[in-house]
Backbone as a chain_set.jsonl record, in Angstrom:
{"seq": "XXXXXXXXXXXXXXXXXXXXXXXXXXXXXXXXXXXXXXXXXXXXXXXXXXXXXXXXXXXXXXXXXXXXXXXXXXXXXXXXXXXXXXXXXXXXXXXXXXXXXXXXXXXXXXXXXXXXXXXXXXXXXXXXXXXXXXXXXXXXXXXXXXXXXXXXXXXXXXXXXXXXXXXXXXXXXXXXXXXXXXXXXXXXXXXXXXXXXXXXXXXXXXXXXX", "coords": {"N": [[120.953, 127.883, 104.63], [118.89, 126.447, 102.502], [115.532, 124.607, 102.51], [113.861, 123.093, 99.715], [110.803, 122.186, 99.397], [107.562, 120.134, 99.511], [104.41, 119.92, 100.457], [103.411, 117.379, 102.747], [105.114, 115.53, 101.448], [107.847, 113.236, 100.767], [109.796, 115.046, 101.6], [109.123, 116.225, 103.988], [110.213, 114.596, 105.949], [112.638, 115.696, 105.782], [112.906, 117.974, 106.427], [111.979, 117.384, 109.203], [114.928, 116.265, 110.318], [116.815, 118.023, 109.952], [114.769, 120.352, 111.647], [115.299, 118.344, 113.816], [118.083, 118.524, 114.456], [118.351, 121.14, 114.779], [119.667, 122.918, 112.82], [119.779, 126.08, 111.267], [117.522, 126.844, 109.019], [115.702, 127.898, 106.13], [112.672, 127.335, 104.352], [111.137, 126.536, 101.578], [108.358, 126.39, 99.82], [106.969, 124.329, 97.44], [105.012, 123.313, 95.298], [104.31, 120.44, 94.39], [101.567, 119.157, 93.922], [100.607, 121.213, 91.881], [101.825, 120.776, 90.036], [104.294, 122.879, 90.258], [106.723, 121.812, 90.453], [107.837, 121.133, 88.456], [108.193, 122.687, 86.274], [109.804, 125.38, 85.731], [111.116, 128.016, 88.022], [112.147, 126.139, 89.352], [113.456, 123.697, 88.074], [115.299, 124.453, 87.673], [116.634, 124.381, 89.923], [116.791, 121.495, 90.594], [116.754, 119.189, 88.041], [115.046, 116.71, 87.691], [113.198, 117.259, 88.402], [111.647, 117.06, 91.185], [110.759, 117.118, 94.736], [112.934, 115.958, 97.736], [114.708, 118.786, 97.757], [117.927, 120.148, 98.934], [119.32, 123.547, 99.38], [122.379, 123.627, 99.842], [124.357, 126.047, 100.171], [127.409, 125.913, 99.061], [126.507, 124.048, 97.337], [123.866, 121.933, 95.352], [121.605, 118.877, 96.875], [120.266, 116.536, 96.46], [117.74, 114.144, 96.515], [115.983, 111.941, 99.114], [117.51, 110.233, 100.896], [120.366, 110.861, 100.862], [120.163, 113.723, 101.358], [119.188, 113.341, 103.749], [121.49, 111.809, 104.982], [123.133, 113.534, 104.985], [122.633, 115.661, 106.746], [122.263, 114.126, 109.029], [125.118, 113.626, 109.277], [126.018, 116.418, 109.613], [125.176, 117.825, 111.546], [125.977, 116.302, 113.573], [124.446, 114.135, 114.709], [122.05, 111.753, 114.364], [122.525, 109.788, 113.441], [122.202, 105.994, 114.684], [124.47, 105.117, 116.223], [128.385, 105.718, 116.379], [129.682, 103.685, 115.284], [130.266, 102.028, 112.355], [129.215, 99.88, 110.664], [126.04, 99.733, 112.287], [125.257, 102.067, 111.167], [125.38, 101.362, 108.133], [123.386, 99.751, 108.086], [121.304, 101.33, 109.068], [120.904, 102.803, 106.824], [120.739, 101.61, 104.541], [117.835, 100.147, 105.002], [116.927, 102.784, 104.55], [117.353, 103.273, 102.101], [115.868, 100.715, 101.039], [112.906, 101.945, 101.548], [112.719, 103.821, 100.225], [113.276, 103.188, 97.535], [111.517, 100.773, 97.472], [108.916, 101.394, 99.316], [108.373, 104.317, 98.452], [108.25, 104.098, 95.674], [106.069, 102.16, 95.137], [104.182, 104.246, 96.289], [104.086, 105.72, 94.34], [103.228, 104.478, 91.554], [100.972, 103.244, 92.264], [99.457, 106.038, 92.464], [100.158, 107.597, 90.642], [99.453, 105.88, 88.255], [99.203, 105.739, 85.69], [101.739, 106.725, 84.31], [103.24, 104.612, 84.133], [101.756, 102.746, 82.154], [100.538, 101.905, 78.918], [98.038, 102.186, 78.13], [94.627, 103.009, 79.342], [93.618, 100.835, 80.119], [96.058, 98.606, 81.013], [97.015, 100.421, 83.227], [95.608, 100.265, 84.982], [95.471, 97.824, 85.71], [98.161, 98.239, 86.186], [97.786, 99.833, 88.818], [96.266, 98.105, 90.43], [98.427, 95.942, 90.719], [100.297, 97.665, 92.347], [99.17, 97.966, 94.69], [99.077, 96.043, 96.196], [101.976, 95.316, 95.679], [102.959, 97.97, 97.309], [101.833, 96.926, 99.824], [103.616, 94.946, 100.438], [106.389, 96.261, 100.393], [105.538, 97.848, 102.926], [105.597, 95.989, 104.634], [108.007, 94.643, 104.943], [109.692, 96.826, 105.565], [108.598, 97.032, 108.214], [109.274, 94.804, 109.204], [112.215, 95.752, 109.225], [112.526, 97.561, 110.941], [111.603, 97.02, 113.147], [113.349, 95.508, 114.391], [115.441, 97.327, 115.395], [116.574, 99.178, 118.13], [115.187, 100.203, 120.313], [115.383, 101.851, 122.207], [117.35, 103.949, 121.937], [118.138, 107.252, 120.911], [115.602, 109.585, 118.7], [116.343, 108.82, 115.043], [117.445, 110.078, 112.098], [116.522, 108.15, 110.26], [114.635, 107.437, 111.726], [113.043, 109.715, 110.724], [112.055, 109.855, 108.312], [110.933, 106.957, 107.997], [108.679, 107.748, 109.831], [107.218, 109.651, 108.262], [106.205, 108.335, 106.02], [105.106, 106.371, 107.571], [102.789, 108.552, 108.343], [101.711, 108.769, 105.77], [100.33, 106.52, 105.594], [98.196, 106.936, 107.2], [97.028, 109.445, 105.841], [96.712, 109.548, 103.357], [93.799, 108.603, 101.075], [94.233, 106.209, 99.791], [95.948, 104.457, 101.384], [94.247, 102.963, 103.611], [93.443, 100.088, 104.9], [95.785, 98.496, 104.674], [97.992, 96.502, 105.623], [98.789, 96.061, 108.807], [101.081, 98.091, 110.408], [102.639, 98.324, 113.585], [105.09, 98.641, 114.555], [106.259, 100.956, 112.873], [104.034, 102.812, 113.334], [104.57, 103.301, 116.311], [107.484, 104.554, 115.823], [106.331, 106.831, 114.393], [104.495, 107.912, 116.298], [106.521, 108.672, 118.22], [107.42, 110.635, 116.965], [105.743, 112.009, 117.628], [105.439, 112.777, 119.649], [107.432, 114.739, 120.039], [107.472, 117.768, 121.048], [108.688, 120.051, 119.146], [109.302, 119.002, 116.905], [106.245, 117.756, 116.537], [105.162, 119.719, 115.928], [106.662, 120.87, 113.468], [104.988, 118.913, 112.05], [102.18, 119.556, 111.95], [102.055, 121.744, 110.957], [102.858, 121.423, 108.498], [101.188, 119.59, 107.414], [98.734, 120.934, 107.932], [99.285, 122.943, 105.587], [99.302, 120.83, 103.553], [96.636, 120.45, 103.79], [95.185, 122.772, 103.526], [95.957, 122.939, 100.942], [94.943, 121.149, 98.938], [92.065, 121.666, 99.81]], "CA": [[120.562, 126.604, 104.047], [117.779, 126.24, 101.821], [114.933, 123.468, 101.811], [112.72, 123.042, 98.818], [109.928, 121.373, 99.961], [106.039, 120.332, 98.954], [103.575, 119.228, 102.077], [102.924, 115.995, 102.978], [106.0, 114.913, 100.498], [108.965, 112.973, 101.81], [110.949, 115.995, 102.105], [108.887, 116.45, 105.737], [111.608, 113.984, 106.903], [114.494, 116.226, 105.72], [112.177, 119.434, 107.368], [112.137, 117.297, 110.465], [115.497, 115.744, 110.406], [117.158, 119.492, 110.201], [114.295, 120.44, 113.264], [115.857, 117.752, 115.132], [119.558, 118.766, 114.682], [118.741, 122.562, 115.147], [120.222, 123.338, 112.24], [119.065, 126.929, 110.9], [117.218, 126.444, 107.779], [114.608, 127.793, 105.374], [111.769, 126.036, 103.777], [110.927, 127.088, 100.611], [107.327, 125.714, 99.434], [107.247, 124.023, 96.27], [103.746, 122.475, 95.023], [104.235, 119.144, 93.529], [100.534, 119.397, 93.4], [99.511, 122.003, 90.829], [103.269, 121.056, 89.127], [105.226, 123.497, 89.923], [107.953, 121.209, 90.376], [107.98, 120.329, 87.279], [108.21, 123.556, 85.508], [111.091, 126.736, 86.241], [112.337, 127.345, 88.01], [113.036, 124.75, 90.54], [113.975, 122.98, 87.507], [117.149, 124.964, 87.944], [117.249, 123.833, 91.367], [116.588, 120.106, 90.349], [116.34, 118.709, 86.48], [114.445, 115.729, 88.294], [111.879, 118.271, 89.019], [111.259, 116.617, 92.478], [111.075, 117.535, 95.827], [113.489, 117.36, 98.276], [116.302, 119.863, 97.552], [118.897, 121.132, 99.881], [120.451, 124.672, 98.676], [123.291, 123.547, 101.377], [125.59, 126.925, 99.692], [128.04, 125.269, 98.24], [125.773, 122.445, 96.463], [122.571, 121.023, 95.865], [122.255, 117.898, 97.209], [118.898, 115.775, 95.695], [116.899, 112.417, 96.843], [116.103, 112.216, 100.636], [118.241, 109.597, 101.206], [121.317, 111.869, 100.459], [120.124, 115.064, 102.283], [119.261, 112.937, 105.545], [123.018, 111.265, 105.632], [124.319, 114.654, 104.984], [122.089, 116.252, 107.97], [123.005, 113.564, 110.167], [126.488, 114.34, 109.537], [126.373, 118.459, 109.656], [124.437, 118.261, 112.753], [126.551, 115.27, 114.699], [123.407, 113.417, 115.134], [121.065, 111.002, 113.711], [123.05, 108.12, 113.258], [122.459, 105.09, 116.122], [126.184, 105.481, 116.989], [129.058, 105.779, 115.586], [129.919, 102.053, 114.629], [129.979, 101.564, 110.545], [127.768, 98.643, 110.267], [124.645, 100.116, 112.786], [124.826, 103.238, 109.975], [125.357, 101.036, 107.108], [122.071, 99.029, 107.98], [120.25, 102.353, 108.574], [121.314, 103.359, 105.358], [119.912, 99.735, 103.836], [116.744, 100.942, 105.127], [116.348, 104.109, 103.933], [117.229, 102.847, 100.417], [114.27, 99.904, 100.848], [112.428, 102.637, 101.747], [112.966, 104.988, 98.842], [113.005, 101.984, 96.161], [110.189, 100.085, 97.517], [107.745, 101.891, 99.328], [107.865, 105.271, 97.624], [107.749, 103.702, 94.37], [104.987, 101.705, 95.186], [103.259, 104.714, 95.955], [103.972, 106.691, 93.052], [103.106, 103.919, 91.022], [99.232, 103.867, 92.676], [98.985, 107.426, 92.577], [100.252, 108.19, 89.039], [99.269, 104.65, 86.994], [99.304, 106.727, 83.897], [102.855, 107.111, 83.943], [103.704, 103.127, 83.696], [101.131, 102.086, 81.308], [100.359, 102.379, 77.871], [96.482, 102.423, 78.248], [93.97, 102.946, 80.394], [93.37, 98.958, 80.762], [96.907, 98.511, 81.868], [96.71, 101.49, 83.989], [94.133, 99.954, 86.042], [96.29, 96.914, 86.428], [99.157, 98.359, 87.294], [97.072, 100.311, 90.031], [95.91, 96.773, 91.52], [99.359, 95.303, 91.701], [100.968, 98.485, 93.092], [98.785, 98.016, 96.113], [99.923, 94.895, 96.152], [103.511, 95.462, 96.032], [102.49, 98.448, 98.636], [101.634, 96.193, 101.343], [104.553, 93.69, 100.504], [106.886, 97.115, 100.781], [105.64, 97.919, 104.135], [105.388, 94.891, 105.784], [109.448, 94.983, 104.578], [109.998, 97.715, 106.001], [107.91, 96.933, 108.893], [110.174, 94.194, 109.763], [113.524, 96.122, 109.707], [112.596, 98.604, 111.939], [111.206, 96.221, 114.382], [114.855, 94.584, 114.728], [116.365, 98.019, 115.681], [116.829, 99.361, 119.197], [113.576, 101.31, 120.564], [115.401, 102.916, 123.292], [117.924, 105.1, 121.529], [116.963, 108.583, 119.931], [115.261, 109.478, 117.338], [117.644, 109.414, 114.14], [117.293, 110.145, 110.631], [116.04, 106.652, 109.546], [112.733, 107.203, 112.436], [111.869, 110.717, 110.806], [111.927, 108.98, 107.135], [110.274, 105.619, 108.659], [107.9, 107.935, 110.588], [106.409, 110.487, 107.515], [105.866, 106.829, 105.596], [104.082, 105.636, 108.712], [101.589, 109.09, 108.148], [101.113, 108.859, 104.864], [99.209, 105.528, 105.367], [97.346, 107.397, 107.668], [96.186, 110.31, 105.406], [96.465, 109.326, 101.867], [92.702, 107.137, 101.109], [95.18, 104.632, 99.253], [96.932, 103.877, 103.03], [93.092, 102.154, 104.093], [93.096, 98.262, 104.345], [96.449, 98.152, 104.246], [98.403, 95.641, 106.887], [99.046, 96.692, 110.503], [102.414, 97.702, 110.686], [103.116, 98.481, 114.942], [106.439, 99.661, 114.643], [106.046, 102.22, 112.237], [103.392, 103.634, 114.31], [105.323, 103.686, 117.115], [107.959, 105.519, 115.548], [105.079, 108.102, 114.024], [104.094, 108.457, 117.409], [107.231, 109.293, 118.813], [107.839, 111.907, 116.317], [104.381, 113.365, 117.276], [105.498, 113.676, 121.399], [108.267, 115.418, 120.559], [107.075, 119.282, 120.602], [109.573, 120.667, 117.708], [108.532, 117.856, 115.692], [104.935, 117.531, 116.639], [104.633, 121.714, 115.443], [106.42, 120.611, 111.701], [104.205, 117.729, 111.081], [101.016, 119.939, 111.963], [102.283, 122.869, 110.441], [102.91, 120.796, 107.247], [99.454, 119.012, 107.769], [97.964, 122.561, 107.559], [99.481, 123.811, 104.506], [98.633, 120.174, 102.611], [95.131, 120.755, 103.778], [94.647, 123.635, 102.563], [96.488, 123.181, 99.437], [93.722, 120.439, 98.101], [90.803, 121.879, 99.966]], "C": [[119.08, 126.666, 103.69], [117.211, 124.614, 101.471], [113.827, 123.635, 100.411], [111.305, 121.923, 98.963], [108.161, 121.467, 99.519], [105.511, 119.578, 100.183], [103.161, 118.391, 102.194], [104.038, 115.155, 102.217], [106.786, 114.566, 101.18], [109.747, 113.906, 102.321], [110.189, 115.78, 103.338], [110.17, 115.647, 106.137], [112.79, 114.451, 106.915], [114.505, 117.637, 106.706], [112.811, 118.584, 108.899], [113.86, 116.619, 110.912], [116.473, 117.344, 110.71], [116.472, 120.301, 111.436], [114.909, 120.16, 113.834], [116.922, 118.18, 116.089], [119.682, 120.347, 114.712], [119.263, 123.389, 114.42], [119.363, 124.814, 111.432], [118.52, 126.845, 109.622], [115.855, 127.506, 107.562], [114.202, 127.161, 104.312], [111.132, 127.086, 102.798], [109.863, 126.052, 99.599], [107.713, 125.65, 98.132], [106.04, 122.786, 95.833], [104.069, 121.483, 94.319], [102.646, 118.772, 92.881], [99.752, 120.077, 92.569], [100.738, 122.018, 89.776], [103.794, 121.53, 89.034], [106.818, 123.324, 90.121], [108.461, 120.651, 89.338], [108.085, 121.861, 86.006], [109.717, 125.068, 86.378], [110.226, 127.387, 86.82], [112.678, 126.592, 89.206], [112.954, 123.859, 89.718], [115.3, 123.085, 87.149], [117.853, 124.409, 88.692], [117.206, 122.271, 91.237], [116.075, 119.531, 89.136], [115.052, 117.884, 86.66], [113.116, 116.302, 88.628], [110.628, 116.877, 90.143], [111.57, 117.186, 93.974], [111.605, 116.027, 96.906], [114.944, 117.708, 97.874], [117.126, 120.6, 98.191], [119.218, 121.803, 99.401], [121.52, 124.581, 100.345], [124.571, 124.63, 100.794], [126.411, 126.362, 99.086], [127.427, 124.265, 96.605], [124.436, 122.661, 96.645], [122.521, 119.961, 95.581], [120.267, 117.224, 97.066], [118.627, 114.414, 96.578], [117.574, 112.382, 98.432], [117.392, 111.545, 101.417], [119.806, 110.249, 101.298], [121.484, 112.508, 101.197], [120.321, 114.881, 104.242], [120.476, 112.605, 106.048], [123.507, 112.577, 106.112], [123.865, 115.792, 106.799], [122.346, 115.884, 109.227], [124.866, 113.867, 110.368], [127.087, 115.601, 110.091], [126.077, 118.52, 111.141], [124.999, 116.856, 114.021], [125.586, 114.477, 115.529], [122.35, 112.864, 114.262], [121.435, 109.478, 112.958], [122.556, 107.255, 114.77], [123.456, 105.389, 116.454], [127.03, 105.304, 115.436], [129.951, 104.532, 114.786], [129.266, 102.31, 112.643], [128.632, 101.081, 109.905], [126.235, 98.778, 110.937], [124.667, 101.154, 111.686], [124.407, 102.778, 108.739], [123.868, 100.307, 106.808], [120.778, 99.87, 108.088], [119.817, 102.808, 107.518], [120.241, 102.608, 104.421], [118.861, 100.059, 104.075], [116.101, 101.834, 104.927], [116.785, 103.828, 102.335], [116.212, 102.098, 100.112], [112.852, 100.679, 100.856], [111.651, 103.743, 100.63], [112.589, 103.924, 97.58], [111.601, 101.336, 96.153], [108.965, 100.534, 97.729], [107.512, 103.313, 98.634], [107.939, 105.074, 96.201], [107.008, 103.296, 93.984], [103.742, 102.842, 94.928], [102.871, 105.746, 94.758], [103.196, 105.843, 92.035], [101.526, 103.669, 91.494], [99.088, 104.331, 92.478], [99.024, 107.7, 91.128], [100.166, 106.957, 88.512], [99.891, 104.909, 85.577], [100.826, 106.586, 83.667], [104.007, 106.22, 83.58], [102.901, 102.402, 83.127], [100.686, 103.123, 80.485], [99.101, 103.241, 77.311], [95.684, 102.504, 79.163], [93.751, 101.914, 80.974], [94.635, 99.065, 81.406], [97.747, 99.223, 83.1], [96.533, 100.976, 85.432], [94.909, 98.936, 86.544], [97.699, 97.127, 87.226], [99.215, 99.19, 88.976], [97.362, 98.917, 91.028], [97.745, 96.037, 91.589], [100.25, 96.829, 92.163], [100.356, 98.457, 94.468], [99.261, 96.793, 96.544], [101.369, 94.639, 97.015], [103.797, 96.798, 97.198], [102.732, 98.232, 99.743], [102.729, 95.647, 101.522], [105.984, 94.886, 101.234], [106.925, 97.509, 102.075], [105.952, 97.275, 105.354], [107.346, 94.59, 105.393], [109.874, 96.27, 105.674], [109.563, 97.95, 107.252], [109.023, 96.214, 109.975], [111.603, 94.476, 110.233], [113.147, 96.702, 110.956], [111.778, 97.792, 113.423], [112.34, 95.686, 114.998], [115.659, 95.848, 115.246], [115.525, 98.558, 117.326], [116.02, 100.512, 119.592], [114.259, 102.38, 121.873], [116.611, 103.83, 122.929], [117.348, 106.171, 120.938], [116.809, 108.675, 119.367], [116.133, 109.929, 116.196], [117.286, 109.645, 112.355], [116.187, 109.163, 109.932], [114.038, 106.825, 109.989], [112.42, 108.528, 111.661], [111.589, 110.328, 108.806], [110.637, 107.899, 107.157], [108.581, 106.624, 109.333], [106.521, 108.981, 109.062], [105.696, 109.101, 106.569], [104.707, 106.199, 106.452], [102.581, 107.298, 108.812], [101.219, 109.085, 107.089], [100.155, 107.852, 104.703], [98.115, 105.936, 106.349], [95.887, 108.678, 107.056], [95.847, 110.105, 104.065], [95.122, 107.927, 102.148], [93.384, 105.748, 100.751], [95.622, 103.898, 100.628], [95.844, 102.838, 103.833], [92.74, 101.08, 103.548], [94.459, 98.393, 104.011], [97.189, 97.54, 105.292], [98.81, 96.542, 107.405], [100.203, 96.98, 110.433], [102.845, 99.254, 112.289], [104.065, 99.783, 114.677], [106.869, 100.745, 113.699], [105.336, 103.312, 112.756], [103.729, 104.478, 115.133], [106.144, 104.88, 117.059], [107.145, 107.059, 114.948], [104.618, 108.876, 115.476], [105.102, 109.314, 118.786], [107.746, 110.581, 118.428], [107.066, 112.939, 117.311], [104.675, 113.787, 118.706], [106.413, 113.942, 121.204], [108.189, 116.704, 119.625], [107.299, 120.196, 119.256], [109.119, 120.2, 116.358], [107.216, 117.896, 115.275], [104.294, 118.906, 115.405], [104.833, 121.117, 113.838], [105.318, 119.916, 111.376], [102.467, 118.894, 110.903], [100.907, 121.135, 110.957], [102.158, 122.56, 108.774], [101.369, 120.217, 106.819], [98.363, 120.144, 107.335], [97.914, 122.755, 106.293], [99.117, 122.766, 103.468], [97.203, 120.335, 102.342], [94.499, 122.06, 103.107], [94.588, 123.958, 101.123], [95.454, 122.089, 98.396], [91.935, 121.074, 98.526], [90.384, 123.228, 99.012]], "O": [[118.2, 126.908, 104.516], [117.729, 123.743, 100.773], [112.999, 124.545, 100.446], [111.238, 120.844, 98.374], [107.576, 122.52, 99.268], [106.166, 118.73, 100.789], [102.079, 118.375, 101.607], [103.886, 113.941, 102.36], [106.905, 115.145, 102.26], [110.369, 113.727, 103.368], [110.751, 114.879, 103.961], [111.109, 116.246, 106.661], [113.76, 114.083, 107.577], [115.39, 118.18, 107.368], [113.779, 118.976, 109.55], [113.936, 116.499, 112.135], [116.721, 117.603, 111.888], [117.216, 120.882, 112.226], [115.465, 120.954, 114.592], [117.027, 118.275, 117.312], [120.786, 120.891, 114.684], [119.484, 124.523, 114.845], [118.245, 124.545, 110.994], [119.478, 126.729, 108.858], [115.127, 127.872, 108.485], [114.896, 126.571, 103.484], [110.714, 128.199, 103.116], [110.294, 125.189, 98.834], [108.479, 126.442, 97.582], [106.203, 121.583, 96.033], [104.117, 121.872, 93.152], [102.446, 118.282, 91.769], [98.558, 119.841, 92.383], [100.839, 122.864, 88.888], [104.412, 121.441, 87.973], [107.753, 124.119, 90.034], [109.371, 119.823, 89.295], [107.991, 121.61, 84.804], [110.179, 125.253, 87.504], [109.032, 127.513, 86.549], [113.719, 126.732, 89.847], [112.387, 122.87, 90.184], [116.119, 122.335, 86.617], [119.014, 124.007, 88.616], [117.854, 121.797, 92.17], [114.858, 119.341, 89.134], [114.058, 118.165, 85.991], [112.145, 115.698, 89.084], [109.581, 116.253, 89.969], [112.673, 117.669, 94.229], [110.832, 115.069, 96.928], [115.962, 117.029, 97.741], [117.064, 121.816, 98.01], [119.778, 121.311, 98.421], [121.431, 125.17, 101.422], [125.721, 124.203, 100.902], [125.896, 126.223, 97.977], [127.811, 124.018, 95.462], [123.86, 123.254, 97.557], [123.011, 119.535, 94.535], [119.307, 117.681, 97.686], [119.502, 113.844, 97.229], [118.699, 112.584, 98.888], [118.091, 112.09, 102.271], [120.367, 109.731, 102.263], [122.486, 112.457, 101.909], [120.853, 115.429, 105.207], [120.785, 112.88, 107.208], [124.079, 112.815, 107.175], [124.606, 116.367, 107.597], [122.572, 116.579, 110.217], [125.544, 114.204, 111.339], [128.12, 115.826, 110.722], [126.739, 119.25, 111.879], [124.432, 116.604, 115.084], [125.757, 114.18, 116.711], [121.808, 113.602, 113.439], [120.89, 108.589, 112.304], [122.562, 107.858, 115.843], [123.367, 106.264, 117.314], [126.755, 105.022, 114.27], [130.726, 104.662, 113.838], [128.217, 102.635, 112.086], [127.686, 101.456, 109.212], [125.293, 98.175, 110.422], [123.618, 100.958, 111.072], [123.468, 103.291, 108.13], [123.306, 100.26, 105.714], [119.671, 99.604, 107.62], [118.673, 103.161, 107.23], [119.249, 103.003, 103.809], [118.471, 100.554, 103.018], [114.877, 101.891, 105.043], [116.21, 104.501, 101.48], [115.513, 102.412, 99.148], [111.844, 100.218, 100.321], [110.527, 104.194, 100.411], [111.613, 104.052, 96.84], [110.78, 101.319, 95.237], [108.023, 100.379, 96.952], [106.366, 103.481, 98.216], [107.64, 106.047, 95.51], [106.692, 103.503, 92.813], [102.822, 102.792, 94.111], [101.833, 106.309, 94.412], [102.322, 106.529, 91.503], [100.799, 104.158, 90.629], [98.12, 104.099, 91.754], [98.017, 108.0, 90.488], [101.299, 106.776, 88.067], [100.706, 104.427, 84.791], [101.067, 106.243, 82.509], [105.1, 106.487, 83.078], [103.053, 101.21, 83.392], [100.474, 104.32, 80.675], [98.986, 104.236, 76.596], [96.109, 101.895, 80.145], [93.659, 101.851, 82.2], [94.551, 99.642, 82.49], [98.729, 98.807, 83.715], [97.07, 101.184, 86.52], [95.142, 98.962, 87.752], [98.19, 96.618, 88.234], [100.069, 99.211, 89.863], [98.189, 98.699, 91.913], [98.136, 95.663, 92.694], [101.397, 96.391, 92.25], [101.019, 98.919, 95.397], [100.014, 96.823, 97.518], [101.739, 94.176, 98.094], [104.775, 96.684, 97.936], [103.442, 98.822, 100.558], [103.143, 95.671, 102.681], [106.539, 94.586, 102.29], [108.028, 97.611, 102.613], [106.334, 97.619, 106.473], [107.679, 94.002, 106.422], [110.553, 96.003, 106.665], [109.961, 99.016, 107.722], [109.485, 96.655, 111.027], [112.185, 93.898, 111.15], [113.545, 96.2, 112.007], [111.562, 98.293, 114.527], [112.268, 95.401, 116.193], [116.772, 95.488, 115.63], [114.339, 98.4, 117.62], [116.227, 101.656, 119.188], [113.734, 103.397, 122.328], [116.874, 104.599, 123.854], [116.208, 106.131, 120.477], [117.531, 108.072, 118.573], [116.633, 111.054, 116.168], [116.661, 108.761, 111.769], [115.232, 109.484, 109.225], [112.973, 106.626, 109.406], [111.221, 108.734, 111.85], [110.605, 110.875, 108.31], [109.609, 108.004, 106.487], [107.487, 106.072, 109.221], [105.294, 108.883, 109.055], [104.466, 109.063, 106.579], [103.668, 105.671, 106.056], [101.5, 107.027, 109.334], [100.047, 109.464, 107.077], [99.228, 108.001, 103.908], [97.086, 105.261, 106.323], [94.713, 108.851, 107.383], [94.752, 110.463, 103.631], [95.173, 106.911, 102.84], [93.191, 104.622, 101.21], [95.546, 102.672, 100.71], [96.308, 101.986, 104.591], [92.148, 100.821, 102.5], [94.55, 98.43, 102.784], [97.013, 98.259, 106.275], [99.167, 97.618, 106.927], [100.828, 95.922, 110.358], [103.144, 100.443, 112.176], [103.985, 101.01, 114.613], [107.915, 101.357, 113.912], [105.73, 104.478, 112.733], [103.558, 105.697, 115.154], [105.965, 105.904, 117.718], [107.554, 108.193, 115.199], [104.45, 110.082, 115.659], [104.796, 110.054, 119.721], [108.308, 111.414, 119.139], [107.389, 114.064, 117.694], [104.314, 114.898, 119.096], [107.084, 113.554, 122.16], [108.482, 116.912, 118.448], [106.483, 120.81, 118.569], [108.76, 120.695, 115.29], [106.868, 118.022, 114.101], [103.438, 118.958, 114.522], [103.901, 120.892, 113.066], [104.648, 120.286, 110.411], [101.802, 118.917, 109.867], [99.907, 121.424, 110.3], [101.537, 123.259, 107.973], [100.676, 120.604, 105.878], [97.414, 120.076, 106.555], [96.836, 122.785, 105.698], [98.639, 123.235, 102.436], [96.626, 120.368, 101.256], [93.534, 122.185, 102.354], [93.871, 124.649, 100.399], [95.305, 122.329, 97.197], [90.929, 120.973, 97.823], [89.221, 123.633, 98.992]]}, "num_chains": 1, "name": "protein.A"}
């Protein structure tokens, strides 16, 4: 099993979600930063030229939301339980997730790419931080309503790379408190297996802008 993966990018949650469940995998760097996701060939591996990309042999299986169900499935873990409706509301979450806040931040980061001109650029900067905050504090609230003493499942290592990016990206400063995201960030980080990807990943972003 093949990941395609760029550092600091949501895939980390599909890196750590595959950690969790033990499943044997390689990680197969893929710069979103100097574009080479956007050019062949991991435009073979994904038209969308985005990261993340499972080569799960059979298939490849696109957009995190996707890869994480399928991981929780392969690996008989990362759901709350096995009840419908606790999955279906994880699920609901990792779609608010995907729609709201990583659109938000694409939409900060790349302006250019939803306006015509540089003036409306600039504006759609200022309300993407905006809609940002409104995103988190959304997303803030689900995960406050779910059950802190089961293990960590799919949804927290999603919920948790979200909860570092407002830590490392300058955009993430001045942006509301949100606890229970933390939390979950922090539980990633005491657990050893985990702790190693995120740093390991941490590394290779750092070096890749410095």
């Amino acid at each position: 099993m093949r990941l395609y993966h760029s550092p600091m990018s949501i895939a980390l949650a599909c890196r750590l979600a595959l950690t969790a469940a033990d499943i044997d995998h390689e990680v197969v760097i893929v710069s979103s930063l100097s574009g080479e996701t956007k050019r062949e060939p991991f435009l073979s591996i994904n038209p969308l030229g985005e990261v993340p990309a499972l080569d799960a042999g059979d298939a490849i299986i696109t957009q995190t939301v996707a890869i994480l169900s399928f991981v929780a499935d392969l690996g008989g873990q990362g759901w709350p339980d096995s009840d419908p409706l606790a999955r279906s509301k994880e699920l609901s979450t990792m779609i608010v997730a995907a729609i709201e806040v990583q659109l938000a931040w694409k939409m900060l980061n790349r302006p250019n790419r939803y306006a015509p001109s540089d003036a409306a650029a600039a504006e759609v900067g200022a309300q993407a931080r905006v809609r940002l905050d409104d995103a988190y504090a959304e997303l803030e609230r689900r995960v406050a309503l779910r059950d802190t003493g089961k293990p960590l499942g799919v949804l927290d290592h999603y919920a948790g790379v979200l909860a570092l990016w407002k830590i490392m990206a300058p955009a993430g400063q001045g942006l509301s408190p949100t606890p229970h995201l933390d939390a979950i960030k922090d539980r990633l980080m005491d657990t050893p297996k985990l702790r190693q990807v995120i740093d390991e990943d941490i590394a290779n972003y750092t070096a890749m802008v410095g």
